[in-house]
C-alpha positions as a printed NumPy array, in Angstrom:
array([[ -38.22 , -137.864,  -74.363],
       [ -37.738, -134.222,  -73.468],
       [ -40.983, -133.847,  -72.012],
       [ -40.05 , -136.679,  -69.897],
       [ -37.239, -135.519,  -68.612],
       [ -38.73 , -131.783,  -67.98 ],
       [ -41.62 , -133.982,  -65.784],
       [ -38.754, -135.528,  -64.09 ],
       [ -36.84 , -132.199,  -63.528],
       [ -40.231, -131.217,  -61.907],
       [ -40.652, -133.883,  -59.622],
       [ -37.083, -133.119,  -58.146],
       [ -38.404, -129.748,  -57.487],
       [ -41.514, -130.605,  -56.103],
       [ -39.861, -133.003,  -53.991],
       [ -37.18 , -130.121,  -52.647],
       [ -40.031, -128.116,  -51.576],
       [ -42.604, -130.559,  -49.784],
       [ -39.408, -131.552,  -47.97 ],
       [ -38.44 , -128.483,  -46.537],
       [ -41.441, -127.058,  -46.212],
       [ -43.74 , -130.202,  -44.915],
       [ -45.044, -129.193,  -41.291],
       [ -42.77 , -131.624,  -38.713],
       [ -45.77 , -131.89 ,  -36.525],
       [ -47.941, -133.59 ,  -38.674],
       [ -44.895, -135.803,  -40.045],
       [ -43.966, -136.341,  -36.523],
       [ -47.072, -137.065,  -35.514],
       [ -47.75 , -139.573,  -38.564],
       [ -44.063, -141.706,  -37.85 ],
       [ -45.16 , -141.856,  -34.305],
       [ -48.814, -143.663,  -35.535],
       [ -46.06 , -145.951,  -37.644],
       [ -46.164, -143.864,  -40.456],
       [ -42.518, -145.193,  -42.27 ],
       [ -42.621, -142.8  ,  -45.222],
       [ -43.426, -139.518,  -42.546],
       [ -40.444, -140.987,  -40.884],
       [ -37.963, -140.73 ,  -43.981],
       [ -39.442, -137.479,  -44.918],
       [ -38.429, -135.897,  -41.447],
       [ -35.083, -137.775,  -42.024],
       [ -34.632, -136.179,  -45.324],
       [ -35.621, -132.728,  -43.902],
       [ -33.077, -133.217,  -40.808],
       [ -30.586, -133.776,  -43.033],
       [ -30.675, -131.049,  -45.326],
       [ -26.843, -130.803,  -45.979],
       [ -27.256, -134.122,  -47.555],
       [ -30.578, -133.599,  -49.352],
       [ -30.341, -130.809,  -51.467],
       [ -27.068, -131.349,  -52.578],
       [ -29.293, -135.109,  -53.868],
       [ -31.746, -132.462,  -55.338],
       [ -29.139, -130.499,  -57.545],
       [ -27.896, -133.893,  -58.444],
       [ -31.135, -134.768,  -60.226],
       [ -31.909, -131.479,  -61.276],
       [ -28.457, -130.652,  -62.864],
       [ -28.6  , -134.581,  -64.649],
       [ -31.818, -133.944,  -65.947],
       [ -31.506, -130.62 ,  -66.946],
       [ -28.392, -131.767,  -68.658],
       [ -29.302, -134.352,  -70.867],
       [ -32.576, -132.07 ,  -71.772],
       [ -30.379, -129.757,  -73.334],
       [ -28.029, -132.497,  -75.511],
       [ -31.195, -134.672,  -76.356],
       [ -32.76 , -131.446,  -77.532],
       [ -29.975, -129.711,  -79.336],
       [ -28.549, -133.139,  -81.116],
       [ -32.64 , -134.217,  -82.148],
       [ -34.087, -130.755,  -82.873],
       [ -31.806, -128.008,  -83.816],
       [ -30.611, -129.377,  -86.921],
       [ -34.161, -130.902,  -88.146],
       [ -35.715, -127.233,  -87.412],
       [ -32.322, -125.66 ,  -89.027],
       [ -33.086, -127.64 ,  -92.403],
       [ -36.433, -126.205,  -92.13 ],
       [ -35.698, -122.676,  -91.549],
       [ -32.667, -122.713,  -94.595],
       [ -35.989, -123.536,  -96.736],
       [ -37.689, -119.878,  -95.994],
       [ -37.18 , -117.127,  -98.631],
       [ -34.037, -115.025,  -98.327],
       [ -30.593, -116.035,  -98.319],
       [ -29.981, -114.573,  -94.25 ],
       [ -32.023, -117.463,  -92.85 ],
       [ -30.158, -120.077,  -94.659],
       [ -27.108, -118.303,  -93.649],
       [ -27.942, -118.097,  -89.926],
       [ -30.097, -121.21 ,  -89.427],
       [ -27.932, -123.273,  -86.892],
       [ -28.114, -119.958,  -84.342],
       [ -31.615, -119.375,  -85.018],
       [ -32.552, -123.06 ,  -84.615],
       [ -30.655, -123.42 ,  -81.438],
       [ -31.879, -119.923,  -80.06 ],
       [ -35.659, -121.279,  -80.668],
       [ -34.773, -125.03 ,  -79.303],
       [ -33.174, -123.059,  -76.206],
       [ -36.495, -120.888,  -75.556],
       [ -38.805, -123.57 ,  -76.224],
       [ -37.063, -126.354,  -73.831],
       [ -37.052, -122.937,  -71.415],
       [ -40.118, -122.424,  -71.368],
       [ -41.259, -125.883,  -70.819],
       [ -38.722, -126.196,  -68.109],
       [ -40.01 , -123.035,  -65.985],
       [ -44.071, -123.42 ,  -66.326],
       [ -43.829, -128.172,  -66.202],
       [ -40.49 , -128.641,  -64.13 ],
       [ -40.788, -125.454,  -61.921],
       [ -43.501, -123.311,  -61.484],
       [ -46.273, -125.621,  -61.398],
       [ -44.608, -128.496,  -59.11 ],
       [ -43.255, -125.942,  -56.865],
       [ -46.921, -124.75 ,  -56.64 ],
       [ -48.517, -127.899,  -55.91 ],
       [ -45.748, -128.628,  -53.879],
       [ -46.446, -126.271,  -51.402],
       [ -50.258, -126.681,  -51.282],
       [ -49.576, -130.263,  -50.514],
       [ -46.684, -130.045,  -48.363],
       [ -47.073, -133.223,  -46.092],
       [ -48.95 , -135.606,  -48.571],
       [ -46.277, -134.889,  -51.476],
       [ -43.477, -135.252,  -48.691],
       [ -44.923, -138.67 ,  -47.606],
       [ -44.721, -139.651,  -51.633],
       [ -41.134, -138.555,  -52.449],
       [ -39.709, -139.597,  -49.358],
       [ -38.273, -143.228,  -50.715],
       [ -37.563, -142.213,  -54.114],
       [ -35.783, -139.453,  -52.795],
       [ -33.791, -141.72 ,  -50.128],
       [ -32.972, -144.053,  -52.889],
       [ -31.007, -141.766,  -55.168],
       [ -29.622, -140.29 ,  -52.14 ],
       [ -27.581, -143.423,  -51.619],
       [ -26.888, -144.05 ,  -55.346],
       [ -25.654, -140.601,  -55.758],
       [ -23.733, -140.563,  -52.363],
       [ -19.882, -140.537,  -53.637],
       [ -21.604, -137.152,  -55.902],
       [ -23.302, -135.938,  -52.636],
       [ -20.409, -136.213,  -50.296],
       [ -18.187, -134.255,  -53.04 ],
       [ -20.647, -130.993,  -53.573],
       [ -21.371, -131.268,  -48.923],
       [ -17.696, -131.755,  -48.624],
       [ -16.719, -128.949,  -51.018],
       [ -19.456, -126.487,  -50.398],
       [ -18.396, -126.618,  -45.963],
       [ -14.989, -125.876,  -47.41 ],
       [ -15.937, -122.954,  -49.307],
       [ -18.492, -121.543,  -46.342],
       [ -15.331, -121.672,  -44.432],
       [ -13.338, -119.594,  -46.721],
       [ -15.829, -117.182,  -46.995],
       [ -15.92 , -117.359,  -42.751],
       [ -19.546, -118.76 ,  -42.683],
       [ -20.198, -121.102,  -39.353],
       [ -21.462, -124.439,  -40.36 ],
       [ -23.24 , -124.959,  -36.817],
       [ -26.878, -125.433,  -37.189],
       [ -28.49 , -122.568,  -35.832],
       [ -32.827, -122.498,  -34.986],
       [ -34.627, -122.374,  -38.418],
       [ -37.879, -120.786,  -36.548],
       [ -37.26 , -118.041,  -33.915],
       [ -40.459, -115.979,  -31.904],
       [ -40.174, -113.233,  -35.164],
       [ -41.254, -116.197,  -36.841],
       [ -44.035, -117.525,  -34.729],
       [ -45.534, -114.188,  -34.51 ],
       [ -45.555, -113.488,  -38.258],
       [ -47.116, -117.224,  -38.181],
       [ -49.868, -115.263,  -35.305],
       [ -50.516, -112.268,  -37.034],
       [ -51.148, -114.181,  -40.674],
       [ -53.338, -116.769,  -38.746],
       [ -55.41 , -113.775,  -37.146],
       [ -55.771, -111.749,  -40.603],
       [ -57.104, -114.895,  -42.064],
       [ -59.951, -115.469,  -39.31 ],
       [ -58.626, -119.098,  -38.196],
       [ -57.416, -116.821,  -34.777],
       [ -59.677, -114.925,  -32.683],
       [ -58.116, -111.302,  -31.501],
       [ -58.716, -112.402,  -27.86 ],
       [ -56.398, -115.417,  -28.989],
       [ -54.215, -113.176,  -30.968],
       [ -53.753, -110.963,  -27.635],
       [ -52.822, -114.398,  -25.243],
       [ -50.804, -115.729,  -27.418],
       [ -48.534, -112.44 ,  -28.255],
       [ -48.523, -112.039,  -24.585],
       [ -47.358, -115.072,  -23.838],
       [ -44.203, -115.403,  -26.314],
       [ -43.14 , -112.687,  -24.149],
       [ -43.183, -114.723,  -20.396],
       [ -39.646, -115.939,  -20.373],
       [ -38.299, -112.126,  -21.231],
       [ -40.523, -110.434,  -18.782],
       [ -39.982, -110.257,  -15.062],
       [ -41.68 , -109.867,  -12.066],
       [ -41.019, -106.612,  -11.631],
       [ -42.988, -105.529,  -14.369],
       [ -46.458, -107.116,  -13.027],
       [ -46.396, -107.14 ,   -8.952],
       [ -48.738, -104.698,   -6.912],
       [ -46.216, -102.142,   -5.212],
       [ -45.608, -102.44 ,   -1.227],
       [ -47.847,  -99.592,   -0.915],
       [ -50.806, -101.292,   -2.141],
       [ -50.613, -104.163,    0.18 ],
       [ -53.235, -105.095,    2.746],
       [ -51.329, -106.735,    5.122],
       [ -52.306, -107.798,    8.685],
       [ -49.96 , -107.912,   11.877],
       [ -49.809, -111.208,   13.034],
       [ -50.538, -109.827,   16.927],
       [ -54.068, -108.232,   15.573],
       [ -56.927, -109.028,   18.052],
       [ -59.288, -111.453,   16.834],
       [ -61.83 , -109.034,   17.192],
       [ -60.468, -106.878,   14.708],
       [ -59.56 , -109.46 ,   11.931],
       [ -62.571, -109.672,   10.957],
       [ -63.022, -105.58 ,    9.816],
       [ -59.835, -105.729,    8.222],
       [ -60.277, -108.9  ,    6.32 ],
       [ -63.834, -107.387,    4.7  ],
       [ -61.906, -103.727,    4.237],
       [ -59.286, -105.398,    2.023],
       [ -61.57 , -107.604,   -0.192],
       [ -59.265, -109.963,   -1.395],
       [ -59.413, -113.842,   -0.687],
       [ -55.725, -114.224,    0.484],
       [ -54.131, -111.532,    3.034],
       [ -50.526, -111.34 ,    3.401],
       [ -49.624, -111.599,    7.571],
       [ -46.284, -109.647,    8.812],
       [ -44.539, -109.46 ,   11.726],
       [ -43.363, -105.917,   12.958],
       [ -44.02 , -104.422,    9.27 ],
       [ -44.644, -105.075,    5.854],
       [ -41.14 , -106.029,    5.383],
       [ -40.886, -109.091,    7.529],
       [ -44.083, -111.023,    6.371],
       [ -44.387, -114.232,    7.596],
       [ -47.42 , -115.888,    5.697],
       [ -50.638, -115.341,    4.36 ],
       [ -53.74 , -116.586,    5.406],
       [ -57.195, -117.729,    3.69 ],
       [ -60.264, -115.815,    4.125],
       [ -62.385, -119.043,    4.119],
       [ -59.89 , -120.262,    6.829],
       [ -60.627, -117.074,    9.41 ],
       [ -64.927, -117.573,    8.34 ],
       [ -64.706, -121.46 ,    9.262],
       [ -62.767, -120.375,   12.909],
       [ -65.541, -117.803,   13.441],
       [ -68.267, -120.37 ,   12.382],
       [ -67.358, -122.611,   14.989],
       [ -66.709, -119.711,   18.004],
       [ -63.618, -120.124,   17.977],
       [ -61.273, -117.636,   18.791],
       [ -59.073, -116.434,   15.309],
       [ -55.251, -117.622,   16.139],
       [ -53.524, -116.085,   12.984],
       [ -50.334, -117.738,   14.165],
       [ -52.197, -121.032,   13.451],
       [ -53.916, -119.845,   10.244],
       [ -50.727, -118.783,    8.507],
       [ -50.08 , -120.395,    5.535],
       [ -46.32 , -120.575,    4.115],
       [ -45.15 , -117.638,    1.498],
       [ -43.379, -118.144,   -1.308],
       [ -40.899, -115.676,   -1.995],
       [ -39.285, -115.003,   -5.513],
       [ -37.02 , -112.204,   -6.342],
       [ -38.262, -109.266,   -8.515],
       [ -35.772, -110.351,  -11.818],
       [ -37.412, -113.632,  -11.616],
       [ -38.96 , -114.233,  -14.927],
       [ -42.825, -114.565,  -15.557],
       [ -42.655, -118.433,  -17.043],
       [ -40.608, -119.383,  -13.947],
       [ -43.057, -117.775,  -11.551],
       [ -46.056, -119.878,  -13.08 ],
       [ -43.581, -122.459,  -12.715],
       [ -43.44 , -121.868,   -8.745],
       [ -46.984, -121.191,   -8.396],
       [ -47.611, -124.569,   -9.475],
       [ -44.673, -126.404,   -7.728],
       [ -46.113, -124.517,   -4.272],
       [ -49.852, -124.845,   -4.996],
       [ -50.202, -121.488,   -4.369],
       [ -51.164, -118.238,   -6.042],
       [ -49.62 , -115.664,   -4.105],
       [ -45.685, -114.986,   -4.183],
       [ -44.634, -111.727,   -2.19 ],
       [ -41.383, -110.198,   -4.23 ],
       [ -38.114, -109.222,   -2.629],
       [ -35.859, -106.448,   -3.539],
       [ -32.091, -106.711,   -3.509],
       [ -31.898, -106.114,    0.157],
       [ -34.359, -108.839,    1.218],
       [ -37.334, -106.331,    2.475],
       [ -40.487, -106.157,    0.802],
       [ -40.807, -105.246,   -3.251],
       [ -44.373, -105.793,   -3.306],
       [ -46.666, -108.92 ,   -4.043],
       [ -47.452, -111.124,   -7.113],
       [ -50.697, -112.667,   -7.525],
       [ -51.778, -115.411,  -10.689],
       [ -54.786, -112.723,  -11.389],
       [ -51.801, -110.159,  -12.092],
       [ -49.982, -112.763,  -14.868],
       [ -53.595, -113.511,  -16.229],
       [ -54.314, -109.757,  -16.533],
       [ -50.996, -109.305,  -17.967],
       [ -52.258, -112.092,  -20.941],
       [ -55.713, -111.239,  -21.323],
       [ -56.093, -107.632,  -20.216],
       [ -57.851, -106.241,  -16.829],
       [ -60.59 , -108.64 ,  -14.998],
       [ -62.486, -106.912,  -13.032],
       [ -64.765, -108.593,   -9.999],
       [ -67.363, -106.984,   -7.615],
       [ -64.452, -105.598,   -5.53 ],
       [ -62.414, -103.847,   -7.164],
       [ -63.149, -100.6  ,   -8.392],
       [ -60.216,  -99.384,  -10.63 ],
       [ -60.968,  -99.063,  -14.427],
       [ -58.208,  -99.97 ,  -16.627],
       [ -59.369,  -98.371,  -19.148],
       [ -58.611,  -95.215,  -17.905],
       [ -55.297,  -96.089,  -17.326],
       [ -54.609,  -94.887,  -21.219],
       [ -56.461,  -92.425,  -22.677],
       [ -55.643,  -90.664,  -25.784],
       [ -56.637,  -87.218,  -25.883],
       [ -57.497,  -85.339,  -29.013],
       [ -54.261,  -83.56 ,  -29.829],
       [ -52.772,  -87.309,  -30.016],
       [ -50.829,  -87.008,  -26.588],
       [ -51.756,  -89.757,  -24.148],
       [ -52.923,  -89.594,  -20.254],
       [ -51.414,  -92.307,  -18.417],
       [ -51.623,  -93.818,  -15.323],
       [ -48.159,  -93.456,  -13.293],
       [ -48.153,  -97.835,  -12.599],
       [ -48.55 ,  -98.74 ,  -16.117],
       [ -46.092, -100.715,  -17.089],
       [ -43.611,  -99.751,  -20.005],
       [ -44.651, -102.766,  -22.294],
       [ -48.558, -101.53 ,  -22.088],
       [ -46.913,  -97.664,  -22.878],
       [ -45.127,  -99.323,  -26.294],
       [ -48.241, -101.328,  -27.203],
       [ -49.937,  -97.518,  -27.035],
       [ -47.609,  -96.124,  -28.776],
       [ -47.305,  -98.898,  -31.455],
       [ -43.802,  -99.131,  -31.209],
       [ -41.718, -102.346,  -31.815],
       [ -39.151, -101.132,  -29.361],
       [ -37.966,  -99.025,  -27.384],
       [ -35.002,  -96.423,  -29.298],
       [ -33.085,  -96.665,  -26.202],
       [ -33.501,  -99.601,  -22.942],
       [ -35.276,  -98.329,  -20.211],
       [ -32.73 ,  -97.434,  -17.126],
       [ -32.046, -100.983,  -15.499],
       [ -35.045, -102.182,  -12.823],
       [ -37.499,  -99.9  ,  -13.813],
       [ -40.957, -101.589,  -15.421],
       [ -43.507,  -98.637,  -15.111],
       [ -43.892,  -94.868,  -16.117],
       [ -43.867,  -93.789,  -12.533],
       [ -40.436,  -95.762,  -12.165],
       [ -38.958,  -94.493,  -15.453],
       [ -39.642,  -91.167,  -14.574],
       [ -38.271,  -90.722,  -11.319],
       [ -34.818,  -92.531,  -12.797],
       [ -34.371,  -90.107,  -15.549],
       [ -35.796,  -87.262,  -12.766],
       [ -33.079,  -88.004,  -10.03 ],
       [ -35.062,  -86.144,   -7.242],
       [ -38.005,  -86.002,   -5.399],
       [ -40.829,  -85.43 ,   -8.071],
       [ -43.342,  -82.689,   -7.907],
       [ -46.297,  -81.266,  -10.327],
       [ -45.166,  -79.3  ,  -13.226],
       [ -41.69 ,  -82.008,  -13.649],
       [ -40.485,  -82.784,  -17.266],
       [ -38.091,  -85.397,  -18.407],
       [ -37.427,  -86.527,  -22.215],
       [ -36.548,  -90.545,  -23.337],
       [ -37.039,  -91.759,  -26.622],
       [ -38.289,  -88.476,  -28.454],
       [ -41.128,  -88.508,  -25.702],
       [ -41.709,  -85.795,  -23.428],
       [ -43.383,  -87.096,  -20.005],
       [ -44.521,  -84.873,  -17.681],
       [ -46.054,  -85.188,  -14.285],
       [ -49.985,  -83.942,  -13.941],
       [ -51.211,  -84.875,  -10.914],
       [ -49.41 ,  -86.742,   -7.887],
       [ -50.575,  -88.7  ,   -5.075],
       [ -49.17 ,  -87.268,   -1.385],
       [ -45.405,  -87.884,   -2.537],
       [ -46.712,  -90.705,   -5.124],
       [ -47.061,  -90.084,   -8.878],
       [ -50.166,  -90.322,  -10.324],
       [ -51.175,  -89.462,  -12.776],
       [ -48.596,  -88.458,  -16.379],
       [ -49.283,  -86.293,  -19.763],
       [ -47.382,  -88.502,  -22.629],
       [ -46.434,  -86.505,  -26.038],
       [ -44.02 ,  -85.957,  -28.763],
       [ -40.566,  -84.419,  -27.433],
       [ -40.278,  -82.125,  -30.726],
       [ -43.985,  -81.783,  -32.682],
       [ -44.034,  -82.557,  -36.346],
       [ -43.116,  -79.293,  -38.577],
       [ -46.2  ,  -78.106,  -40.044],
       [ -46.765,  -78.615,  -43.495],
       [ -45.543,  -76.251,  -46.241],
       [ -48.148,  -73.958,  -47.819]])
């Protein structure tokens, strides 16, 4: 009899954690095949206010009884047979040593058949074990609802006192999902390239526009009055598909035009009109978020967005090449010539060379920092921009600035552009004592 009620006790426990720890997806998908016992399961696992509170019901009941049946049917045989050993202490202490022995035995049993080992199987078998206890489980749920409704009912009253919400809140956050990443990628089941896209991409909705668009500077734009003569030299000199078109200057561009469009008007001799080539632009500001500018690119059919600063004029431009570089690292093609890998090179005294338009979440991924001590100054996504912030002038050669315990300082500049920065510890480490 106590045996049985120790397997029972372990089926309650088993049955807590296939519940609650049963993937929904598979369940999900299973009830939506017609699966009736994946559908209770997720039910059950919705509803876990009302479920464990039906677990501790069974749990407590059987645990219960376990003890009486035990004490009342064993403590008193095995206290008759310990009053028979030599020595006149065991017959005067054999009710407490009988009861201390029936207490460690039905413990025992208890931990390794109604806890350990069902918990264990329980979660190697998550989803199958869910699908098995889901009606059982449902059934004493509604015999034991007057009990249930007590211990929900009493235990949101005492969360209250204490000042606890009783709101759900998310049970799986992106700390969660990334743990779930970096397990999956330890194990083998992810590849690192997979490891590096999908990292990346938890972090779309948070990062903006700012931190991925080519600068103003870099743009190869073409003035919409160019001679056709001359489009063609400055469409091969750019070598890029798309070219933005402007009107005046680079801050009032009106459109962008196709390269295959301007070959196909020169195939047929006919003069290049880039007034009738121009293609609509899509504008975005430079806060927009990454997911939402995906989101454009697909509701314009495009893949070019130029990027507007808070005064309307021109930020710089957005391609999708820059989000994909931004997930998968630097693609290069037969036309462009900068190596990313230069753009962070760690020297030998552990300070890092940098290239001025990294951007700070590349710098942190260097550095192998989970964040930042202090936020960047707001609006600034690269080195080059964090530095002339902090710097508050015109920068020149030789300039220092500290942020974050790190000591940047400028090595090599471009005309009035920085170039090039020398990244290392604001105070070295003390050396160690002799």
């Amino acid at each position: 009899m106590i045996l049985l009620l120790i397997l029972l006790n372990g089926f309650f426990a088993a049955a807590e954690i296939a519940i609650l720890t049963a993937r929904r997806g598979r369940l999900q998908q299973r009830a939506d095949d017609g699966d009736n016992a994946s559908q209770v399961a997720l039910q059950l696992a919705q509803d876990a206010d009302r479920f464990l509170p039906t677990v501790q019901v069974g749990i407590t009941v059987v645990g219960t009884l376990a003890a009486a049946f035990g004490g009342a049917r064993f403590a008193d045989l095995l206290a008759d047979n310990i009053a028979r050993l030599p020595g006149g202490w065991f017959a005067a202490h054999k009710h407490s040593l009988a009861l201390a022995v029936v207490v460690a035995v039905i413990s025992f049993c208890s931990l390794i058949l109604g806890e350990l080992v069902p918990k264990r199987v329980a979660l190697q078998n998550a989803e199958p074990l869910a699908r098995l206890v889901a009606y059982p489980m449902l059934l004493l749920q509604r015999v034991s609802r007057p009990a249930v409704w007590v211990l929900y009912s009493t235990t949101r009253l005492v969360l209250r006192l204490l000042g606890q919400k009783s709101d759900r809140q998310l049970t799986v956050s992106l700390e969660d999902i990334q743990h779930l990443i970096d397990a999956g990628t330890e194990a083998g089941l992810i590849e690192h390239a997979e490891h590096r896209v999908a990292t990346q991409a938890l972090s779309l909705g948070d990062r903006t526009v700012k931190e991925v668009l080519r600068p103003r500077v870099d743009i190869d734009a073409l003035d919409i009055d160019t001679p056709s003569d001359e489009v063609i030299g400055a469409i091969a000199m750019s070598g890029f598909s798309r070219i933005p078109v402007c009107e005046g200057d680079i801050d009032h561009i009106v459109g962008f035009v196709y390269i295959k469009d301007v070959f196909l008007q020169q195939y047929f001799g006919r003069p290049i009109d880039l007034r009738r080539l121009i293609r609509p632009p899509l504008f975005v500001p430079k806060t927009l978020s990454i997911s939402r500018l995906l989101q454009l690119f697909q509701e314009h059919r495009t893949q070019l967005a130029i990027v507007l600063d808070e005064y309307g004029g021109t930020e710089g431009m957005v391609t999708l090449e820059d989000v994909l570089e931004m997930l998968v690292g630097a693609i290069h093609d037969e036309h462009r010539h900068h190596d990313h890998s230069q753009d962070i090179v760690r020297r030998e005294d552990g300070s890092l060379l940098v290239d001025a338009q990294v951007n700070l979440h590349e710098l942190q991924k260097a550095l192998a920092l989970h964040r930042w001590d202090e936020p960047p100054p707001r609006g600034v996504g690269t080195v080059s921009g964090l530095v002339l912030a902090l710097l508050r002038r015109p920068p020149k050669v030789g300039d220092c600035v500290e942020w974050c315990d790190l000591k940047l300082e400028i090595v090599d500049m471009d005309a009035y552009r920085i170039d090039r920065l020398l990244i290392s510890p604001a105070r070295p480490a003390a050396p160690p004592e002799a």
